[in-house]
TITI-562269 format. One record per residue (C-alpha): residue number from 1; residue in one letter; chain; x, y, z. Coordinates in steps of 0.02 Angstrom, whole numbers, plus 50000, padded with zeros to 5 digits. Each point is the difference from the previous one (the first is absolute). Last residue first. Layout:
REM TITI-562269
    i  aa  ch      X      Y      Z
  NUM   a   A      X      Y      Z
...
//
This chain:
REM TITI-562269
    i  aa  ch      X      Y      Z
  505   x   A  51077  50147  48551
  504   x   A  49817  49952  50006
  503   x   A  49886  50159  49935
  502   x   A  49938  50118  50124
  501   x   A  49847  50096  50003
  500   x   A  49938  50144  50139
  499   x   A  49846  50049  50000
  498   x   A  49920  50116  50137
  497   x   A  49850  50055  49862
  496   x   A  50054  50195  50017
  495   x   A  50183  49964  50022
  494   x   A  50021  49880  49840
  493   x   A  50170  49927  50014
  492   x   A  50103  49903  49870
  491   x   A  50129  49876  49946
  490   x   A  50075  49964  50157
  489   x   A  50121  49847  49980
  488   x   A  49989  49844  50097
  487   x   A  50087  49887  50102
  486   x   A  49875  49835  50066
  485   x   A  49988  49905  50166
  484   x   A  49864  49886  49993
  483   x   A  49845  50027  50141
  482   x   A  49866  49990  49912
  481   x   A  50026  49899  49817
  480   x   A  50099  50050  49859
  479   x   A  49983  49865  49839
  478   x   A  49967  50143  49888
  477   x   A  50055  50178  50052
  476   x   A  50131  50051  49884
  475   x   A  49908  50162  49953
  474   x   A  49875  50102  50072
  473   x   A  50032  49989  50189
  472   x   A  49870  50119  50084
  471   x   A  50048  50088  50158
  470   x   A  50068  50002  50192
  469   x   A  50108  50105  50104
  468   x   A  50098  49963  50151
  467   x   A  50159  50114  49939
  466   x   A  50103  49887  49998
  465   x   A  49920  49811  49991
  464   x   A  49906  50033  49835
  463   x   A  49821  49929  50016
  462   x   A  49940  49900  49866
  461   x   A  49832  49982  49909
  460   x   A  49938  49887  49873
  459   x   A  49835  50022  49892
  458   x   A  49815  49965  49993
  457   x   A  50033  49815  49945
  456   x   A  50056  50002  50193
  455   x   A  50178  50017  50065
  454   x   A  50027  50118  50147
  453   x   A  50147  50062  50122
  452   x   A  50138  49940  49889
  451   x   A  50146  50055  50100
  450   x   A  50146  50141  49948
  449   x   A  50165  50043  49959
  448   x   A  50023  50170  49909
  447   x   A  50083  50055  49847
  446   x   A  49972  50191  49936
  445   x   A  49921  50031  49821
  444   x   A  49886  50134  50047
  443   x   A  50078  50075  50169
  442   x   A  49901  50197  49997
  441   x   A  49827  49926  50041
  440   x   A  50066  49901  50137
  439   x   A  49923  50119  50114
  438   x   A  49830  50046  49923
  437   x   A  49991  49804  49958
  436   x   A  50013  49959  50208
  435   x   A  49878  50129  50033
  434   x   A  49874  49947  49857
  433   x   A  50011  49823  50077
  432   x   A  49981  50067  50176
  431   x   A  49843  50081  49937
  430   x   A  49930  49844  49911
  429   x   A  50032  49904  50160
  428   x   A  49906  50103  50105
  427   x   A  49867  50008  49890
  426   x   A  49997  49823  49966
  425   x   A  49992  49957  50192
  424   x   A  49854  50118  50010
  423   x   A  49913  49897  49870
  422   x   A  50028  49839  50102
  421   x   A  49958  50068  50146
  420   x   A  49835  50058  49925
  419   x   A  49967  49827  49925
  418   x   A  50023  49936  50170
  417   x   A  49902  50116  50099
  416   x   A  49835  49980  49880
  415   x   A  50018  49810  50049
  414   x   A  49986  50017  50167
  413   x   A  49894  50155  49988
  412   x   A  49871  49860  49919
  411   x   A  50009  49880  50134
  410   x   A  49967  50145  50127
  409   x   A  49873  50051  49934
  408   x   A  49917  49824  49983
  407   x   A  50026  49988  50169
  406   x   A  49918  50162  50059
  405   x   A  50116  50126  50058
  404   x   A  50009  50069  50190
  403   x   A  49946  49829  50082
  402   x   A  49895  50045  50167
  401   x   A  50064  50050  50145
  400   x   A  50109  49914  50140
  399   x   A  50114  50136  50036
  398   x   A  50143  49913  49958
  397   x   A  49941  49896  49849
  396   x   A  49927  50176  49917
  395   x   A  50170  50078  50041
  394   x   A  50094  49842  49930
  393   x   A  49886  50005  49839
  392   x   A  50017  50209  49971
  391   x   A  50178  49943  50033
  390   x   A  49988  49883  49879
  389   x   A  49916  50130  49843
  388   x   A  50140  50125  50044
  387   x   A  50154  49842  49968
  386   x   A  49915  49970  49834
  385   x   A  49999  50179  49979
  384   x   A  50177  50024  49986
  383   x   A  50134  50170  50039
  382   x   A  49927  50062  50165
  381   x   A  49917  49819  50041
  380   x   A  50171  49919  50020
  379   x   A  50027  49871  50129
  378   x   A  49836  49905  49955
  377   x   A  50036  49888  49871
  376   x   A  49945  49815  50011
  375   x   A  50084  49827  50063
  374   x   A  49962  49830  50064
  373   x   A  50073  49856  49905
  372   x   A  50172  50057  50010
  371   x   A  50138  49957  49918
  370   x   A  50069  50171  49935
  369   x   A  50000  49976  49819
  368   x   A  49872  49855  49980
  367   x   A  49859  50132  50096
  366   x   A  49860  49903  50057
  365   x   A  49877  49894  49893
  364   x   A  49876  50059  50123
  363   x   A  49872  49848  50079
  362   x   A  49835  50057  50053
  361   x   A  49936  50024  50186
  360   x   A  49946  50181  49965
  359   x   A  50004  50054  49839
  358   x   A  50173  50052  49908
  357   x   A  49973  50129  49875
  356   x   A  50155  50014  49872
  355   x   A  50130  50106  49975
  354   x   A  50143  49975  49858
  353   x   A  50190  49957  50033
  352   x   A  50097  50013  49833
  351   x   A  50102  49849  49932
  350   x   A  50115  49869  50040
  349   x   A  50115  50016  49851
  348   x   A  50049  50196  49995
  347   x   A  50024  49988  50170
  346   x   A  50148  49848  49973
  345   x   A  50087  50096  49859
  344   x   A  50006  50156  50117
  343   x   A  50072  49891  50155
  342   x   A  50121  49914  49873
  341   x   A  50053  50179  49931
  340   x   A  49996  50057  50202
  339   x   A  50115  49839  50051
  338   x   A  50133  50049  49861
  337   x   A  50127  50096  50138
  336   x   A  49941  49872  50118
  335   x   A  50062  49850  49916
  334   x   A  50025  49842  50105
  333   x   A  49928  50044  50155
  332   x   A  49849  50097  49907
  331   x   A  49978  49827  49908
  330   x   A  50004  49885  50136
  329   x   A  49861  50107  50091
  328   x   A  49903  50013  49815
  327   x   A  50008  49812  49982
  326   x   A  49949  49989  50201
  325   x   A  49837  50109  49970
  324   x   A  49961  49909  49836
  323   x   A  49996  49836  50110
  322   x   A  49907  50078  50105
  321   x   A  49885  50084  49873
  320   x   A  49944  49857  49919
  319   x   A  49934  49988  49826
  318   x   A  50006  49812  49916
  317   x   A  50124  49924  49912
  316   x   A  50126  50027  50155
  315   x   A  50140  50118  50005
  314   x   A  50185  49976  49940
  313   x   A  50165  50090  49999
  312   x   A  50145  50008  49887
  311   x   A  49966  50187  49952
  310   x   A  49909  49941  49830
  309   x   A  49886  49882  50096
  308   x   A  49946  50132  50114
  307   x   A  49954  50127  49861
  306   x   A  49913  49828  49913
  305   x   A  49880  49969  50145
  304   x   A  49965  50175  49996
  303   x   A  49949  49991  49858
  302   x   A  49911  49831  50028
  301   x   A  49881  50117  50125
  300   x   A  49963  50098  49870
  299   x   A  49812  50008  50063
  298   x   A  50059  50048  50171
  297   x   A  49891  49953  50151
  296   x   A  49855  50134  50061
  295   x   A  50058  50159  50076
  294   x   A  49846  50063  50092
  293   x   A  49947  50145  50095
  292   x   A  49847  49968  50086
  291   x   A  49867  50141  50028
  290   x   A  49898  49914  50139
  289   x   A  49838  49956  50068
  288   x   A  49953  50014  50176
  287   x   A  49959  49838  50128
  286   x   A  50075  50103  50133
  285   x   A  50150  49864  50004
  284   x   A  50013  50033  49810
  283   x   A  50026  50177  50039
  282   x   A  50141  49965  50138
  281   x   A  50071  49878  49854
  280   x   A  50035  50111  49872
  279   x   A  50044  50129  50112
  278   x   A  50136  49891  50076
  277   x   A  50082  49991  49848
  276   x   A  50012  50183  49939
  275   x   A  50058  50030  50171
  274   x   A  50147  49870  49973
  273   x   A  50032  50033  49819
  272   x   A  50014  50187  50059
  271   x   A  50134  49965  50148
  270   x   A  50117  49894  49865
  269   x   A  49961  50142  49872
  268   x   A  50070  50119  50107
  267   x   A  50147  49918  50043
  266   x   A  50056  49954  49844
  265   x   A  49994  50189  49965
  264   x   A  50121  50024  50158
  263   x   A  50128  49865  49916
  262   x   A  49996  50070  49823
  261   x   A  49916  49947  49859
  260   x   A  50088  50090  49842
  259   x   A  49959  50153  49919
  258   x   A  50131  50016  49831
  257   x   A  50005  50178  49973
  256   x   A  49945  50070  49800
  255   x   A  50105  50162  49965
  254   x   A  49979  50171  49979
  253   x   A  49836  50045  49941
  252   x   A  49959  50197  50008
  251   x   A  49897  50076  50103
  250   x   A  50142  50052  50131
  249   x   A  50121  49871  50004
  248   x   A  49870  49850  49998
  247   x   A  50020  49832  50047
  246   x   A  49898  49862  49904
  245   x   A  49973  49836  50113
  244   x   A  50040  49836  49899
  243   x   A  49927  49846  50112
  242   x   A  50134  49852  50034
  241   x   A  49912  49833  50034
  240   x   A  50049  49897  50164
  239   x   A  49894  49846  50015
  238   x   A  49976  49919  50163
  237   x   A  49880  49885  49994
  236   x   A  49884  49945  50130
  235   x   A  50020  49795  50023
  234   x   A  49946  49968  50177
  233   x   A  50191  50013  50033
  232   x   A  50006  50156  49925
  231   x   A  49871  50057  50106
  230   x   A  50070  49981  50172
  229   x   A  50185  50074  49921
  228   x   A  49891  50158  49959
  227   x   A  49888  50006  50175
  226   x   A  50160  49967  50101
  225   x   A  50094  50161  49900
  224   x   A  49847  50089  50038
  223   x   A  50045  49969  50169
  222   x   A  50153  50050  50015
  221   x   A  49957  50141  49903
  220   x   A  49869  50062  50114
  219   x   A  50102  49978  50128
  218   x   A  50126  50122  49928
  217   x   A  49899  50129  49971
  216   x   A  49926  49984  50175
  215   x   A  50179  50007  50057
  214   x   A  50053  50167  49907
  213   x   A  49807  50096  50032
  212   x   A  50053  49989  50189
  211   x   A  50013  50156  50034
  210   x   A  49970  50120  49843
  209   x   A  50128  50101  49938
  208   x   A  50132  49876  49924
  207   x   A  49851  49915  49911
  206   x   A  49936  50183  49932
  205   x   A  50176  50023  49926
  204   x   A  50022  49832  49904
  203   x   A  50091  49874  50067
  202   x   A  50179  50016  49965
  201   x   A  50068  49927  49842
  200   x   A  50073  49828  49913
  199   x   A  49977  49890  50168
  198   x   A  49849  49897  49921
  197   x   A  49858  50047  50085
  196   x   A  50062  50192  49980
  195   x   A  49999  49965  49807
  194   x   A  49835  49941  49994
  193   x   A  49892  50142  50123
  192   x   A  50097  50140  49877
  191   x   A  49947  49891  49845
  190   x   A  49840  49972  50050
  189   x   A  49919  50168  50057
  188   x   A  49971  50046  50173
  187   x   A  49847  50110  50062
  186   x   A  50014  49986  50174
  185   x   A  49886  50045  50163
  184   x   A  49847  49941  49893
  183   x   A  49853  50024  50135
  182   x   A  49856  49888  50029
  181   x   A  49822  50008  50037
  180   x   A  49932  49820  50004
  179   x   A  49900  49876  49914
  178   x   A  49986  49792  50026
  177   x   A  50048  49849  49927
  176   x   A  50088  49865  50084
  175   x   A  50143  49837  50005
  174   x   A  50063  49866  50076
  173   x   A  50128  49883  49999
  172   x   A  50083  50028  49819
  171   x   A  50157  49896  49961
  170   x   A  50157  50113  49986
  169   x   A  50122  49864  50105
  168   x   A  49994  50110  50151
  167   x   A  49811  49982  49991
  166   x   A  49904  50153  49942
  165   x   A  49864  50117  50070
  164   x   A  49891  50119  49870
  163   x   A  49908  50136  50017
  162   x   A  49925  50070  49839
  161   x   A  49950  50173  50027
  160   x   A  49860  50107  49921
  159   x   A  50055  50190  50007
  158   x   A  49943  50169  50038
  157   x   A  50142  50135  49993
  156   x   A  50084  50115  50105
  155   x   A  50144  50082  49927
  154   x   A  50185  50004  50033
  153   x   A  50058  49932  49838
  152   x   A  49861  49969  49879
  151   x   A  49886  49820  49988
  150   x   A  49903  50068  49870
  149   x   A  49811  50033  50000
  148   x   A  49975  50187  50007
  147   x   A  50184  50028  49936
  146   x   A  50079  49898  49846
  145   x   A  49842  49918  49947
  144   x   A  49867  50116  50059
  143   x   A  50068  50173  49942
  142   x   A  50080  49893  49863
  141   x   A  49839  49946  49926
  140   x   A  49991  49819  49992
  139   x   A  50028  49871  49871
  138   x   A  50143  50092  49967
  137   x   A  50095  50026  49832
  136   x   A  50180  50046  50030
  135   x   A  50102  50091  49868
  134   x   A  50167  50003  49915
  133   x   A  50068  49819  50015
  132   x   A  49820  49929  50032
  131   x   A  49915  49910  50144
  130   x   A  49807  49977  49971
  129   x   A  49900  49987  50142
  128   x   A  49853  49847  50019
  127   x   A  49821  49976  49970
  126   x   A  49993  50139  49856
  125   x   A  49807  49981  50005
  124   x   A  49972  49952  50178
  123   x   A  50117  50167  50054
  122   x   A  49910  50082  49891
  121   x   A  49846  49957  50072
  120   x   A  50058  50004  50185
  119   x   A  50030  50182  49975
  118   x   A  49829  50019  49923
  117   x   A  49927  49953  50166
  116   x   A  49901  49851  50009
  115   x   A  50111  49881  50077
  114   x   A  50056  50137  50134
  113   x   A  50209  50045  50026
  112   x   A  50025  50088  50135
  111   x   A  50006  49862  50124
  110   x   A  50033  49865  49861
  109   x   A  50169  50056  49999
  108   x   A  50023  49938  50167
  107   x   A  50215  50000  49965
  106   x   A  50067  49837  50057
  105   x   A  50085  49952  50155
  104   x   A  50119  49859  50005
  103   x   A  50012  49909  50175
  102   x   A  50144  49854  50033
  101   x   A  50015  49940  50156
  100   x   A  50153  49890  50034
   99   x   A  50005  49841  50113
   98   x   A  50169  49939  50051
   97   x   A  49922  49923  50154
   96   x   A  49920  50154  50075
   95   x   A  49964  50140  49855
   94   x   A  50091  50137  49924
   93   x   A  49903  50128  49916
   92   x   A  50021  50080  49808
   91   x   A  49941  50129  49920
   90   x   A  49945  50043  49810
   89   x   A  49900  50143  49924
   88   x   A  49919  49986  49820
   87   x   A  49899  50087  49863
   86   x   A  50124  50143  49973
   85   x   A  49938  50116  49827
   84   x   A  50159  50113  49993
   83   x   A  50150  49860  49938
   82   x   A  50158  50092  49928
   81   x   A  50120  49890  50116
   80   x   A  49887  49854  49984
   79   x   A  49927  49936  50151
   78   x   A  50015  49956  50176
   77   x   A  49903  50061  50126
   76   x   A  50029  50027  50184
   75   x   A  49876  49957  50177
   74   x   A  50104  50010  50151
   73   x   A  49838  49997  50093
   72   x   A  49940  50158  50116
   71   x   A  49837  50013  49844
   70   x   A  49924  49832  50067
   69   x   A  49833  50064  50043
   68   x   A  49878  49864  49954
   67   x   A  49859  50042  49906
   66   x   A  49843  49929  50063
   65   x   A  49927  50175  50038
   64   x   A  50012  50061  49809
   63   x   A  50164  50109  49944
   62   x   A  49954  50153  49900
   61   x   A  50060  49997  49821
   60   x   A  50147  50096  49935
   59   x   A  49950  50213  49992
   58   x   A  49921  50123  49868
   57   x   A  49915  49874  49878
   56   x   A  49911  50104  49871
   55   x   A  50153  50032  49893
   54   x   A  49973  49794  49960
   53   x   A  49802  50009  49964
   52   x   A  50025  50147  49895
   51   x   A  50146  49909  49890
   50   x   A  49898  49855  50003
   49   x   A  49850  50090  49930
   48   x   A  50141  50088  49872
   47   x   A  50024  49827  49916
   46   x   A  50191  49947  50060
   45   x   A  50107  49988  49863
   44   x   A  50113  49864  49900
   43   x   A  49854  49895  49984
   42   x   A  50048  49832  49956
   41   x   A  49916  49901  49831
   40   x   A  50154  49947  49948
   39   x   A  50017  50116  49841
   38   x   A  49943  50136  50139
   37   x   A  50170  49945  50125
   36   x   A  50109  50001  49853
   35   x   A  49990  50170  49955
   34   x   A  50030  50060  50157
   33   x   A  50150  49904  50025
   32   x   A  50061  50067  49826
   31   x   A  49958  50188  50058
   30   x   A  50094  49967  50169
   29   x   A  50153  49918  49879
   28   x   A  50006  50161  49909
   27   x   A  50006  50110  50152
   26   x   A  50132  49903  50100
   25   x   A  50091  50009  49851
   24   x   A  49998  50182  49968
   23   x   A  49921  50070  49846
   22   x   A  50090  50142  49906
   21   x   A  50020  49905  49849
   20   x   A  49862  49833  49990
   19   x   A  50082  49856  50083
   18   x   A  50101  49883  49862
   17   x   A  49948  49874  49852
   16   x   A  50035  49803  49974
   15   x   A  49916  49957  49835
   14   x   A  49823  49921  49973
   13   x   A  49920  49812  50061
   12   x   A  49942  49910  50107
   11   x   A  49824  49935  50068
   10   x   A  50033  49954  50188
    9   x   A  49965  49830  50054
    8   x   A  50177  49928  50053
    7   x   A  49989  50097  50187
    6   x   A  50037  49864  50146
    5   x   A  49883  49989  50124
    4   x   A  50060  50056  50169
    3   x   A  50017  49897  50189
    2   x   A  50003  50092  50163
    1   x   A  50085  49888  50132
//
């Protein structure tokens, strides 16, 4: 579960106003997203040492002796259907006694990638890529991030695997860390792998062309499925938000698509909590420190008390995310075409996850979202750097040698991380705000229904329900609270500040 902050602290302000004539959308939300990223500190650009350092590095990394060759697996990928930078490779093994083997292989960025280099500097700086509607910011240069050090389709690659065996009932019975050559014999995207695991479509071509590729899919899902229900029961929650994805005919903005979780992305992030998990702990077992990421208990925890309350339900005084686990179950049952506006209002209240250093033998707060104590990022070190500063850790823990950053380093890119998240985040969001005003720039006046998102002294903020956009309510919004279901007017849009304001209906 990826939690966002809501957005009431913008300064406001200034009539609603058009792309400059002769300027195509894609190119006037690129400049916005640019903009953006230098008010927040990013650095839309690589500095031209970088740039040498990246056109410098003719060929992917050379595999060390301890590598394991395990290129002949069925290894695949699944991502999004636009995604270049692949981090991951999944496969799965059946086992005596119901047993299942689970490995997910992640890209050795850290191969190419040196701490000193001015690659790694920008990368540090940034900390993270930044997703826009028009443009993609990466934390890597694309010759590394979507070739050199991606997971690609019928290339060899260097990778650290987490192998992991599970009980029939999803339980974890054992589990390793090691690095391998691998090959991705399928790039597969979510909604193709989705809709064949549910009967609405064939598998996707490169399924129905490699042997075998059909069942392994298929195991995985079984047991990913396992790993889900497992959780749930231990309290994960399972929230369903609805992102807004801008579709382009050409360069120019067509509509907003409603991206839903889907059955193969569920998959993925089943497999990732898992490796993610037993990271934590196979560096804690070297006596390492980690880069914990945390999702503390929900301040507005009696919000979400009352959101239950005002559906006929009821949760206890204090937070508890089984018993917000089965609310949310009963709710979905009940409801499930206004599960994502509870799932939303429920986000909103519990909060952003941040990183902090763990030391070795302490106690983590753990991650409230997921219900687990043990947890970091590691699956993605193409597109975060918290995820390239572990597996600098897990190498170091590996190979037996010494600590790679020195602890109060590491404390302090803990924190340096999280306020760099949090400033990508607003990027991203800003953008996808100006996208959503660019297209409902011609419907001043229109009715929609929508969901407070956010109600601070800083402001309110609703999401309309079709299309899945979000902006400021102006007027009408005392006594409104997060998660109340409002119909409002649009009153104005603001392309180059991504505001959008309503007024209650």
């Amino acid at each position: 579960m990826n939690t966002t902050d809501d957005g009431p602290g913008d300064a406001r302000g200034g009539a609603g106003h058009h792309r400059q004539d002769g300027h195509t959308d894609r190119a006037t939300l690129a400049a916005i997203a640019r903009r953006a990223m230098i008010e927040r500190g990013l650095e839309p650009d690589f500095p031209p040492a970088a740039q040498r350092e990246a056109a410098a590095l003719g060929r992917p990394a050379n595999a060390p002796g301890d590598a394991r060759d395990m290129r002949d697996r069925l290894w695949v990928s699944i991502d999004n259907d636009d995604s270049r930078d692949l981090d991951q490779l999944t496969l799965a093994e059946p086992l005596p006694g119901a047993r299942v083997r689970i490995l997910v292989a992640v890209a050795d960025v850290d191969a190419l990638v040196r701490t000193d280099s001015a690659i790694d500097g920008h990368a540090s700086h940034n900390t993270t890529s930044v997703y826009t509607p028009a443009v993609v910011f990466s934390m890597l240069p694309e010759a590394l991030s979507t070739n050199l050090t991606s997971l690609n389709e019928d290339e060899d690659r260097l990778a650290v695997v987490a192998d992991m065996v599970f009980e029939a009932d999803g339980s974890l019975a054992a589990s390793d860390l090691y690095r391998a050559r691998v090959r991705n014999h399928g790039q597969l995207a979510y909604r193709g792998v989705a809709a064949w695991l549910d009967g609405a479509a064939e598998a996707p071509p490169r399924v129905l062309a490699t042997p075998g590729l059909d069942d392994n899919l298929r195991l995985q899902d079984r047991v990913a499925q396992r790993l889900v229900e497992l959780r749930h029961r231990q309290g994960a929650l399972s929230l369903e938000t609805v992102e807004a994805k801008a579709v382009f005919d050409g360069d120019q903005l067509s509509e907003l698509d409603a991206d839903r979780k889907n059955r193969a992305r569920q998959l993925i992030e089943d497999f990732m909590i898992a490796a993610n998990g037993v990271t934590a702990t196979y560096l804690e077992s070297k006596g390492f420190p980690t880069l914990r990421r945390v999702l503390r208990s929900p301040g507005r925890w009696d919000r979400i008390v009352q959101l239950a309350s005002g559906a006929g339900d009821r949760l206890p005084d204090e937070p508890d995310a089984a018993a917000l686990e089965a609310f949310l179950a009963r709710r979905r049952q009940a409801d499930p075409d206004r599960f994502p506006d509870l799932s939303l209002s429920v986000v909103k209240l519990i909060g952003r996850g941040t990183y902090t250093l763990d030391l070795p033998g302490g106690d983590p707060p753990g991650h409230f979202g997921l219900a687990v104590k043990d947890y970091t990022h590691s699956t993605a070190p193409n597109r975060r750097f918290p995820d390239l500063i572990t597996q600098r850790l897990l190498k170091a823990a590996m190979a037996g040698a010494p600590l790679p950053y020195a602890l109060p380093e590491l404390a302090a890119l803990a924190e340096h991380c999280t306020a760099r998240e949090d400033d990508a985040t607003k990027v991203e969001r800003q953008v996808r705000k100006s996208a959503a005003a660019l297209l409902l720039s011609g419907r001043r006046g229109e009715s929609f229904d929508a969901i407070v998102t956010g109600a601070s002294a800083k402001g309110t903020w609703v999401r309309l329900l079709r299309p899945p956009v979000e902006g400021r309510l102006e007027h009408g919004f005392q006594g409104l609270d997060v998660g109340d279901h409002v119909h409002v007017k649009l009153v104005g849009t603001d392309v180059e500040r991504g505001f959008i304001d309503f007024a209650r209906d």
